[in-house]
N, C-alpha and C positions, 0 to 999 in steps of 0.2 A: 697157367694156373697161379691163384696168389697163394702165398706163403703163408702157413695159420702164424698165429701170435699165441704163447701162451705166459701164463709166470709163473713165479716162481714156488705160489701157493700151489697150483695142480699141478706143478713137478711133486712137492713132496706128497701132494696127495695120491699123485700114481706110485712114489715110491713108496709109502706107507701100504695102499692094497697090495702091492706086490706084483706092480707091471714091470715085467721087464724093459729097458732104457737103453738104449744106443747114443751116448752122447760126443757131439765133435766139438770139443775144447779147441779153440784157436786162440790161447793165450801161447805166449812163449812158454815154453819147456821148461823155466825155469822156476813160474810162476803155480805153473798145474802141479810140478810136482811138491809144490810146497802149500797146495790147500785149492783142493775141488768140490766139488758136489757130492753128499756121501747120503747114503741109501740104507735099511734096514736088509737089503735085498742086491744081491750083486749088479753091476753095472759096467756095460760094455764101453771103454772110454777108446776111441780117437783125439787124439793130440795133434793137430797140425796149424802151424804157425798161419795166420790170417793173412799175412802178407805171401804167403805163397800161391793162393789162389788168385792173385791178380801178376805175378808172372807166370806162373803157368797151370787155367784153372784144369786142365784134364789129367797135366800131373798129380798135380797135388788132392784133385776128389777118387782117384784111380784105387783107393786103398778102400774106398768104404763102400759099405754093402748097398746094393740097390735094392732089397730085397725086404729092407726093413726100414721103419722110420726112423731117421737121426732129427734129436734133439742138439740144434747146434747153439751155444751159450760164447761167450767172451766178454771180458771187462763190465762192460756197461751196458751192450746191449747194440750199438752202430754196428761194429764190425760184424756181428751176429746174422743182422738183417740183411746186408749186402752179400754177406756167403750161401743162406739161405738163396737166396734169389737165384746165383750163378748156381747153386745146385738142383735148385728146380728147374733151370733151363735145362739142365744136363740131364733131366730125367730122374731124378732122385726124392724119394718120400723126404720131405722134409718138414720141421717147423723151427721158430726161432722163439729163446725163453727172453722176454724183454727184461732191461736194465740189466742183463747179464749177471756175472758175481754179485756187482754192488746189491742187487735185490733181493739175491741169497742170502748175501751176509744180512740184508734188515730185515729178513722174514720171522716173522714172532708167532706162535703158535700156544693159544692157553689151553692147559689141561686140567681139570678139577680133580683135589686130591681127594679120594674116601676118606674124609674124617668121620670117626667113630661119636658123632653129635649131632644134636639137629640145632645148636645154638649160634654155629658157626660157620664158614663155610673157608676153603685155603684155594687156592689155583698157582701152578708152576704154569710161568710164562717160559716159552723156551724161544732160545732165538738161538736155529739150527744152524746156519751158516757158520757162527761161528764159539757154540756148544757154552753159549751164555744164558745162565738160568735168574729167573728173579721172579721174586711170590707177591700174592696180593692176597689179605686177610679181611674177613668181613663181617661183619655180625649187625643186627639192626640198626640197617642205615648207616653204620661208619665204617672206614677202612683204614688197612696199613699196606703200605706197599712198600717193601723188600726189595733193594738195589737196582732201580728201573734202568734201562738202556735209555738214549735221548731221543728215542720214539717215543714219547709224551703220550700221543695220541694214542697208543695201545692201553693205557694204562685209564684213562678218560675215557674211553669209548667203554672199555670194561665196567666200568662203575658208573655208570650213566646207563647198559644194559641193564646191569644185576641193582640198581636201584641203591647206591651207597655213595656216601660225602667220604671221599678220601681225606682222613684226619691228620695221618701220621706217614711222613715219608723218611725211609732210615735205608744210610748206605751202608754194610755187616764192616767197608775198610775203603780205602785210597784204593780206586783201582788201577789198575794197570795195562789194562788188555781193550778196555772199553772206555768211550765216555760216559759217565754218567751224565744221568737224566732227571738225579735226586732235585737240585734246586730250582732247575727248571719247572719241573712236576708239582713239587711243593707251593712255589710263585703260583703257578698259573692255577690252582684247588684251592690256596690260601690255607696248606695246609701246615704241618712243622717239621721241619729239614730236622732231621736226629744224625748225629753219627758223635761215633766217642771221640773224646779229646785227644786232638792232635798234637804231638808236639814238633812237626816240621812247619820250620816259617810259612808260614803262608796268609793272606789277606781274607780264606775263605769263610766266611761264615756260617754258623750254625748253632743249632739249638744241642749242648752238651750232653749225650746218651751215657748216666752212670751205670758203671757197674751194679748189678742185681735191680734195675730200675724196673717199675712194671710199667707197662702203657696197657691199659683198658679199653676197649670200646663198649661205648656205652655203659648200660646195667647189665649188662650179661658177664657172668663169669669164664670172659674169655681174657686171659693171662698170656701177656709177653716179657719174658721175664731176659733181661738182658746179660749175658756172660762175657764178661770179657775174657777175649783169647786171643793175645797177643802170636806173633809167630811169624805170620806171612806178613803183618807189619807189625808194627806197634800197639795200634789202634784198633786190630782186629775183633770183635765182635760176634759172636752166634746170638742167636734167639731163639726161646725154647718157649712154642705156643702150648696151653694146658700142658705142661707135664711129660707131651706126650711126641713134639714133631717139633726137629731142631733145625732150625734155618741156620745153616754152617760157616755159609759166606765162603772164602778159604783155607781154612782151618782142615776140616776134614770133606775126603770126596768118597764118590764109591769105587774108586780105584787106586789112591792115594791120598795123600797131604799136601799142605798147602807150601810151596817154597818161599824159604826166608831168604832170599836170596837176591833180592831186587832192588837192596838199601844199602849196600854195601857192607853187613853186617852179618854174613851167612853165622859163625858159629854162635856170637848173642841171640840171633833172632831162632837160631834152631833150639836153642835152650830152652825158650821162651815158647815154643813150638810143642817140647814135650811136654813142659808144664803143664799146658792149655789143656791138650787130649789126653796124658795119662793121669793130670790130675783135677781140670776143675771139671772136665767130662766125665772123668772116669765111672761118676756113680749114677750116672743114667743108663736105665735099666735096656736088656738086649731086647726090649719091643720099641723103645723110643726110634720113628723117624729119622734117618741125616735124608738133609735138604738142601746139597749144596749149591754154590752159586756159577758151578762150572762141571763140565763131563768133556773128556779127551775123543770119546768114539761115538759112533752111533749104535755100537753093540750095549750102551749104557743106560739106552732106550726099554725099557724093561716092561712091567705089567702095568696096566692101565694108560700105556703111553707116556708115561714119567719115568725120569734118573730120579732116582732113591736108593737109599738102602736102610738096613736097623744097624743097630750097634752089636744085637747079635750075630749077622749075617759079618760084617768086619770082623770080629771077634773071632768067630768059628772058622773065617778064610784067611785067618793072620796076616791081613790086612791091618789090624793095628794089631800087636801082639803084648799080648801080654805080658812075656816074661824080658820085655827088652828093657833093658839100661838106656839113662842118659846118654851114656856117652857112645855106645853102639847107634843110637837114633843119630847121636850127630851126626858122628863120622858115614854114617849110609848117606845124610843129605849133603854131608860136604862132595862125594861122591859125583854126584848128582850132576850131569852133563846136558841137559833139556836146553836146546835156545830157547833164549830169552824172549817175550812179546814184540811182536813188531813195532819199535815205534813206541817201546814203553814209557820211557823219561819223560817224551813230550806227552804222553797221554795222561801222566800221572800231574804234569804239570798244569794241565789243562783243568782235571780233579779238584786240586789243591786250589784254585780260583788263581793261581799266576800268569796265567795269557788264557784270553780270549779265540775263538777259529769262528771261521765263515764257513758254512756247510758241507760246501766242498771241501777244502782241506781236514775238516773233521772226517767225510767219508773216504778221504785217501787213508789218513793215521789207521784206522779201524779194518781197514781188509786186511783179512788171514784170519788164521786160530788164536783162539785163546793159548793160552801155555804158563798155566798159573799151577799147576798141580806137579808133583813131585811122587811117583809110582814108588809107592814101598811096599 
Protein backbone atom coordinates (compact mmCIF):
# COMPACT_ATOMS: atom_id res chain seq x y z
CA UNK A 1 0.00 0.00 0.00
CA UNK A 2 1.35 3.68 -0.57
CA UNK A 3 1.52 6.03 2.11
CA UNK A 4 -1.09 9.04 1.90
CA UNK A 5 0.77 12.55 2.05
CA UNK A 6 -0.97 15.06 3.77
CA UNK A 7 -0.07 18.89 5.24
CA UNK A 8 -0.02 20.75 7.44
CA UNK A 9 -3.23 22.80 6.33
CA UNK A 10 -5.64 19.55 6.72
CA UNK A 11 -3.80 18.83 10.01
CA UNK A 12 -5.15 21.97 11.42
CA UNK A 13 -8.16 21.61 9.49
CA UNK A 14 -9.05 18.21 11.27
CA UNK A 15 -7.83 19.68 14.36
CA UNK A 16 -10.07 22.61 14.04
CA UNK A 17 -13.45 20.23 13.23
CA UNK A 18 -12.54 18.31 16.06
CA UNK A 19 -10.98 14.79 14.75
CA UNK A 20 -9.34 13.12 16.98
CA UNK A 21 -5.35 12.64 16.02
CA UNK A 22 -2.82 9.93 16.82
CA UNK A 23 0.39 11.57 16.11
CA UNK A 24 4.10 9.78 16.07
CA UNK A 25 6.64 12.63 16.76
CA UNK A 26 10.12 11.20 15.83
CA UNK A 27 11.98 14.22 16.75
CA UNK A 28 14.41 13.64 19.75
CA UNK A 29 12.85 14.04 23.22
CA UNK A 30 14.25 16.97 23.76
CA UNK A 31 12.90 18.78 20.88
CA UNK A 32 9.02 17.70 21.22
CA UNK A 33 8.96 18.52 24.48
CA UNK A 34 9.86 21.91 23.87
CA UNK A 35 7.32 22.77 20.95
CA UNK A 36 4.81 20.23 19.04
CA UNK A 37 1.64 20.44 17.21
CA UNK A 38 -1.19 21.82 19.36
CA UNK A 39 -4.83 21.41 18.66
CA UNK A 40 -8.20 23.04 19.90
CA UNK A 41 -8.98 19.31 20.80
CA UNK A 42 -6.82 16.78 22.74
CA UNK A 43 -4.26 14.80 20.99
CA UNK A 44 -2.77 11.33 21.41
CA UNK A 45 1.29 11.98 20.97
CA UNK A 46 3.80 9.06 20.55
CA UNK A 47 7.32 10.31 20.97
CA UNK A 48 9.88 7.94 19.56
CA UNK A 49 13.22 8.75 18.24
CA UNK A 50 13.44 8.19 14.26
CA UNK A 51 16.59 6.58 14.48
CA UNK A 52 15.28 3.78 16.37
CA UNK A 53 13.14 2.39 13.88
CA UNK A 54 16.03 1.60 11.59
CA UNK A 55 17.73 -0.41 14.45
CA UNK A 56 15.00 -2.04 15.58
CA UNK A 57 11.79 -1.22 13.39
CA UNK A 58 9.47 -3.88 15.51
CA UNK A 59 10.78 -2.53 18.70
CA UNK A 60 10.34 0.65 18.39
CA UNK A 61 6.58 0.47 16.32
CA UNK A 62 5.49 -2.21 19.27
CA UNK A 63 3.94 0.74 21.29
CA UNK A 64 1.60 2.19 18.91
CA UNK A 65 -1.91 1.36 18.21
CA UNK A 66 -2.81 -0.60 14.98
CA UNK A 67 -6.07 0.19 15.34
CA UNK A 68 -6.09 3.73 14.56
CA UNK A 69 -4.46 5.99 12.06
CA UNK A 70 -1.12 7.56 13.07
CA UNK A 71 -0.25 10.90 11.79
CA UNK A 72 3.63 10.49 11.82
CA UNK A 73 5.46 14.40 11.37
CA UNK A 74 9.38 15.05 12.05
CA UNK A 75 11.66 17.90 11.36
CA UNK A 76 11.08 18.46 7.83
CA UNK A 77 9.31 16.02 6.52
CA UNK A 78 12.41 12.96 5.21
CA UNK A 79 12.46 11.04 8.30
CA UNK A 80 8.55 11.14 8.32
CA UNK A 81 8.17 9.42 4.87
CA UNK A 82 10.70 6.73 5.49
CA UNK A 83 8.89 5.74 9.00
CA UNK A 84 5.62 5.81 7.35
CA UNK A 85 6.81 3.38 4.86
CA UNK A 86 8.44 0.77 7.46
CA UNK A 87 5.02 1.26 9.17
CA UNK A 88 2.84 0.44 6.50
CA UNK A 89 4.81 -2.62 5.83
CA UNK A 90 4.21 -3.69 9.38
CA UNK A 91 0.70 -3.28 8.91
CA UNK A 92 -0.10 -0.09 10.41
CA UNK A 93 -2.86 2.84 9.26
CA UNK A 94 -0.57 5.37 8.58
CA UNK A 95 0.05 8.85 6.71
CA UNK A 96 2.91 11.12 6.75
CA UNK A 97 2.44 15.42 7.26
CA UNK A 98 5.07 16.79 4.53
CA UNK A 99 7.74 19.26 5.44
CA UNK A 100 7.36 18.12 8.93
CA UNK A 101 7.54 21.08 11.72
CA UNK A 102 9.11 23.38 9.32
CA UNK A 103 5.53 23.56 7.51
CA UNK A 104 3.88 23.97 10.87
CA UNK A 105 5.79 26.48 11.80
CA UNK A 106 4.90 28.62 8.22
CA UNK A 107 1.39 27.78 8.16
CA UNK A 108 -0.69 31.03 8.16
CA UNK A 109 -4.16 30.90 8.46
CA UNK A 110 -6.50 34.50 7.68
CA UNK A 111 -9.47 35.08 9.85
CA UNK A 112 -11.84 38.23 9.01
CA UNK A 113 -12.50 40.26 12.14
CA UNK A 114 -16.48 41.48 12.53
CA UNK A 115 -15.84 45.01 12.30
CA UNK A 116 -18.88 47.02 13.25
CA UNK A 117 -18.62 48.88 9.44
CA UNK A 118 -19.13 48.41 6.03
CA UNK A 119 -16.19 51.01 5.17
CA UNK A 120 -13.74 48.75 6.16
CA UNK A 121 -12.78 45.47 6.44
CA UNK A 122 -9.40 43.95 9.24
CA UNK A 123 -8.22 40.08 8.97
CA UNK A 124 -5.87 38.48 11.72
CA UNK A 125 -3.34 36.33 9.90
CA UNK A 126 -2.40 33.63 12.30
CA UNK A 127 0.61 31.57 11.94
CA UNK A 128 -0.21 28.63 14.27
CA UNK A 129 2.91 26.90 14.53
CA UNK A 130 4.36 29.29 16.18
CA UNK A 131 1.32 31.53 17.88
CA UNK A 132 2.47 34.63 15.52
CA UNK A 133 -0.40 37.08 14.75
CA UNK A 134 -0.17 39.95 12.18
CA UNK A 135 -3.31 42.06 10.50
CA UNK A 136 -4.08 43.42 7.28
CA UNK A 137 -6.48 46.70 6.89
CA UNK A 138 -8.38 47.51 3.95
CA UNK A 139 -10.71 49.94 2.70
CA UNK A 140 -11.20 51.01 -1.11
CA UNK A 141 -8.61 49.65 -2.79
CA UNK A 142 -5.71 50.35 -0.20
CA UNK A 143 -4.22 48.40 2.55
CA UNK A 144 -2.14 48.28 5.75
CA UNK A 145 -0.50 45.38 6.69
CA UNK A 146 0.48 44.92 10.38
CA UNK A 147 3.87 43.08 11.40
CA UNK A 148 3.88 40.44 8.33
CA UNK A 149 6.14 37.16 8.88
CA UNK A 150 8.73 36.70 5.68
CA UNK A 151 5.91 34.79 3.81
CA UNK A 152 5.44 37.77 1.68
CA UNK A 153 3.31 35.67 -0.40
CA UNK A 154 0.40 35.48 2.18
CA UNK A 155 0.11 38.76 2.43
CA UNK A 156 -0.02 39.53 -1.80
CA UNK A 157 -2.00 36.75 -2.56
CA UNK A 158 -4.59 38.32 0.19
CA UNK A 159 -4.83 41.64 -1.57
CA UNK A 160 -4.76 40.49 -4.95
CA UNK A 161 -7.98 38.25 -3.70
CA UNK A 162 -9.85 40.89 -1.93
CA UNK A 163 -8.82 43.58 -4.64
CA UNK A 164 -6.56 46.22 -2.68
CA UNK A 165 -2.90 48.02 -3.31
CA UNK A 166 -1.11 47.34 -0.07
CA UNK A 167 -0.01 51.16 0.73
CA UNK A 168 1.33 51.07 4.24
CA UNK A 169 3.43 48.24 5.67
CA UNK A 170 4.30 48.89 9.68
CA UNK A 171 6.31 46.60 12.04
CA UNK A 172 4.21 47.57 16.02
CA UNK A 173 8.58 46.81 17.18
CA UNK A 174 12.21 45.03 16.62
CA UNK A 175 11.06 41.59 16.75
CA UNK A 176 12.53 39.08 18.39
CA UNK A 177 10.94 35.70 17.96
CA UNK A 178 10.40 35.99 14.11
CA UNK A 179 11.81 37.53 10.99
CA UNK A 180 10.14 40.09 9.66
CA UNK A 181 8.82 40.33 6.34
CA UNK A 182 8.01 44.28 6.67
CA UNK A 183 10.83 45.51 4.06
CA UNK A 184 10.56 42.79 2.16
CA UNK A 185 6.68 43.10 1.60
CA UNK A 186 7.03 46.87 1.37
CA UNK A 187 9.87 46.44 -1.79
CA UNK A 188 8.10 44.03 -3.48
CA UNK A 189 4.10 46.36 -3.36
CA UNK A 190 6.15 49.59 -3.57
CA UNK A 191 4.60 50.21 -0.53
CA UNK A 192 6.02 52.48 2.83
CA UNK A 193 8.00 50.46 5.54
CA UNK A 194 6.61 52.48 8.87
CA UNK A 195 7.95 51.53 12.19
CA UNK A 196 8.95 54.26 15.06
CA UNK A 197 12.30 55.55 15.62
CA UNK A 198 14.76 53.47 16.57
CA UNK A 199 17.41 54.30 18.53
CA UNK A 200 19.70 51.05 18.38
CA UNK A 201 22.56 51.34 15.88
CA UNK A 202 21.62 49.84 12.96
CA UNK A 203 21.92 50.47 9.08
CA UNK A 204 17.97 49.66 8.78
CA UNK A 205 15.91 51.78 7.04
CA UNK A 206 12.63 53.27 7.15
CA UNK A 207 9.98 55.61 6.77
CA UNK A 208 9.77 57.16 10.72
CA UNK A 209 6.10 56.20 12.44
CA UNK A 210 5.28 59.30 14.84
CA UNK A 211 3.82 59.16 17.75
CA UNK A 212 -0.30 60.15 17.31
CA UNK A 213 0.52 59.88 13.32
CA UNK A 214 -2.62 58.93 11.45
CA UNK A 215 -2.28 56.86 8.20
CA UNK A 216 -5.54 56.93 6.06
CA UNK A 217 -6.61 54.89 3.33
CA UNK A 218 -8.07 56.50 0.82
CA UNK A 219 -11.36 58.93 1.51
CA UNK A 220 -12.88 56.88 3.84
CA UNK A 221 -12.77 57.70 7.28
CA UNK A 222 -10.74 54.88 8.26
CA UNK A 223 -8.31 56.16 11.10
CA UNK A 224 -4.95 54.65 12.27
CA UNK A 225 -3.81 56.50 14.81
CA UNK A 226 -0.36 55.50 16.21
CA UNK A 227 0.54 55.18 20.05
CA UNK A 228 3.57 54.83 21.14
CA UNK A 229 4.29 52.27 23.85
CA UNK A 230 7.35 51.86 24.69
CA UNK A 231 8.06 48.54 27.11
CA UNK A 232 8.90 45.36 25.43
CA UNK A 233 11.28 47.79 23.50
CA UNK A 234 11.82 51.10 23.12
CA UNK A 235 10.30 51.53 19.95
CA UNK A 236 7.16 49.84 20.66
CA UNK A 237 4.03 50.91 19.06
CA UNK A 238 0.02 49.84 19.12
CA UNK A 239 -2.33 51.06 16.64
CA UNK A 240 -5.83 51.90 17.33
CA UNK A 241 -8.04 51.51 14.02
CA UNK A 242 -11.56 54.01 14.24
CA UNK A 243 -11.50 54.39 17.92
CA UNK A 244 -12.41 51.06 18.32
CA UNK A 245 -9.67 47.89 17.67
CA UNK A 246 -6.06 48.22 18.97
CA UNK A 247 -3.32 46.39 17.15
CA UNK A 248 -1.06 45.90 20.43
CA UNK A 249 2.03 44.46 18.93
CA UNK A 250 3.70 43.46 22.48
CA UNK A 251 2.48 45.67 24.71
CA UNK A 252 -0.45 44.00 25.84
CA UNK A 253 -1.85 40.20 25.02
CA UNK A 254 -4.86 38.28 26.12
CA UNK A 255 -3.11 36.62 28.85
CA UNK A 256 -0.33 38.94 29.78
CA UNK A 257 2.29 41.76 28.83
CA UNK A 258 4.83 42.14 26.84
CA UNK A 259 8.39 41.39 28.44
CA UNK A 260 11.05 44.14 28.80
CA UNK A 261 13.39 42.01 29.29
CA UNK A 262 15.24 41.26 25.95
CA UNK A 263 17.59 44.55 26.07
CA UNK A 264 19.21 44.20 28.97
CA UNK A 265 17.21 46.76 30.69
CA UNK A 266 14.41 44.78 32.43
CA UNK A 267 13.63 47.42 35.26
CA UNK A 268 13.79 50.91 32.76
CA UNK A 269 11.95 49.02 30.22
CA UNK A 270 9.29 47.64 32.81
CA UNK A 271 8.78 51.25 33.71
CA UNK A 272 8.33 52.28 30.49
CA UNK A 273 5.88 49.19 30.32
CA UNK A 274 3.62 50.60 32.92
CA UNK A 275 3.43 53.87 31.48
CA UNK A 276 2.32 52.49 28.23
CA UNK A 277 -0.76 50.37 29.61
CA UNK A 278 -1.83 52.02 32.73
CA UNK A 279 -1.37 55.29 31.27
CA UNK A 280 -1.37 56.08 27.54
CA UNK A 281 -3.98 53.00 27.25
CA UNK A 282 -5.56 53.64 30.03
CA UNK A 283 -8.60 55.62 28.71
CA UNK A 284 -9.71 53.27 26.06
CA UNK A 285 -12.98 52.32 26.72
CA UNK A 286 -13.75 48.35 28.05
CA UNK A 287 -15.38 47.70 24.29
CA UNK A 288 -12.18 48.69 22.52
CA UNK A 289 -10.57 45.45 20.68
CA UNK A 290 -6.68 44.16 22.00
CA UNK A 291 -5.09 42.80 18.84
CA UNK A 292 -2.13 41.33 19.74
CA UNK A 293 0.77 40.23 17.87
CA UNK A 294 1.33 36.93 19.84
CA UNK A 295 -1.04 34.25 21.97
CA UNK A 296 1.03 31.58 24.27
CA UNK A 297 -1.79 28.66 23.70
CA UNK A 298 -4.19 27.35 21.46
CA UNK A 299 -6.96 27.79 24.26
CA UNK A 300 -6.46 31.75 23.05
CA UNK A 301 -8.12 30.68 20.04
CA UNK A 302 -11.57 31.99 21.10
CA UNK A 303 -14.84 33.16 19.08
CA UNK A 304 -14.85 33.63 15.50
CA UNK A 305 -11.50 31.67 15.26
CA UNK A 306 -9.48 34.83 16.46
CA UNK A 307 -7.11 35.73 19.74
CA UNK A 308 -8.68 38.91 20.90
CA UNK A 309 -9.87 40.35 23.76
CA UNK A 310 -11.45 43.99 25.15
CA UNK A 311 -10.06 46.01 27.72
CA UNK A 312 -13.11 45.10 29.58
CA UNK A 313 -12.69 41.58 29.48
CA UNK A 314 -8.60 42.26 31.00
CA UNK A 315 -10.07 44.64 33.40
CA UNK A 316 -12.77 42.40 35.00
CA UNK A 317 -10.10 39.14 34.91
CA UNK A 318 -7.37 41.44 36.51
CA UNK A 319 -5.43 40.67 33.87
CA UNK A 320 -4.20 44.32 33.98
CA UNK A 321 -5.37 45.47 37.33
CA UNK A 322 -6.25 48.37 38.19
CA UNK A 323 -5.40 49.16 41.54
CA UNK A 324 -1.50 48.14 40.93
CA UNK A 325 1.48 50.32 41.56
CA UNK A 326 4.48 51.10 39.65
CA UNK A 327 6.63 49.41 41.47
CA UNK A 328 4.58 46.20 42.31
CA UNK A 329 4.35 45.93 38.22
CA UNK A 330 7.96 45.89 38.17
CA UNK A 331 8.93 43.91 40.76
CA UNK A 332 6.11 41.02 39.29
CA UNK A 333 8.21 41.40 35.87
CA UNK A 334 11.58 41.25 37.43
CA UNK A 335 10.19 38.00 38.75
CA UNK A 336 9.50 36.72 35.65
CA UNK A 337 11.54 33.34 34.71
CA UNK A 338 9.88 32.67 30.88
CA UNK A 339 13.05 31.47 28.49
CA UNK A 340 14.12 33.54 26.40
CA UNK A 341 13.22 33.06 22.28
CA UNK A 342 15.15 30.78 20.55
CA UNK A 343 17.64 32.33 18.82
CA UNK A 344 16.68 35.86 19.69
CA UNK A 345 19.85 38.17 19.46
CA UNK A 346 20.38 36.87 15.94
CA UNK A 347 16.87 37.20 15.05
CA UNK A 348 16.67 40.77 16.23
CA UNK A 349 19.82 41.30 14.46
CA UNK A 350 18.62 40.15 11.42
CA UNK A 351 15.30 42.89 12.15
CA UNK A 352 17.66 45.60 12.64
CA UNK A 353 19.12 45.15 8.75
CA UNK A 354 22.86 44.06 10.52
CA UNK A 355 23.18 40.63 8.71
CA UNK A 356 21.60 39.29 6.00
CA UNK A 357 20.36 34.91 6.03
CA UNK A 358 19.87 32.51 3.20
CA UNK A 359 16.43 30.76 3.64
CA UNK A 360 17.68 28.02 5.14
CA UNK A 361 19.33 29.32 8.11
CA UNK A 362 16.49 31.80 8.43
CA UNK A 363 14.15 28.67 8.68
CA UNK A 364 16.47 27.05 11.36
CA UNK A 365 16.52 30.53 13.66
CA UNK A 366 12.66 30.46 13.54
CA UNK A 367 11.51 26.88 14.86
CA UNK A 368 9.89 26.72 18.32
CA UNK A 369 7.41 29.23 20.07
CA UNK A 370 7.29 32.51 20.27
CA UNK A 371 7.95 33.73 24.08
CA UNK A 372 7.44 37.31 24.04
CA UNK A 373 4.59 37.58 26.61
CA UNK A 374 5.10 37.79 30.40
CA UNK A 375 1.65 36.23 32.26
CA UNK A 376 0.58 38.61 34.79
Amino acid sequence: MSVTTVSAKVVFDELERGKFLVILDLRAPSEFDEWRITGPNPITFYNVFYGDFFEDENAAAAQLPKDQEITVICAKGGASAAVAEILDELGYQVRHMEGGMLSWSQLHVARPIPVQSQEFRIWQINRIGKGCLSYVVAAQGEGLVVDPSRMTHVYEELAHKEGFRIRYVVDTHIHADHISGARDLARAVGASYRLAQTHQNAPLRYEPLRDQEILRLRNVQVETLSIHTPGHTPESTSLLINKQYLISGDTVFVQGVGRPDLGGKTAQWAHDLFESIYGRLANLGNDTWVLPAHYQTIDEIKEHHLVFTTFGRLRKSQKIKTDLGVQQFVHDIMQNETPTPPNYEKIVDVNMGRIALDTETADFLEIGPNRCAVVH
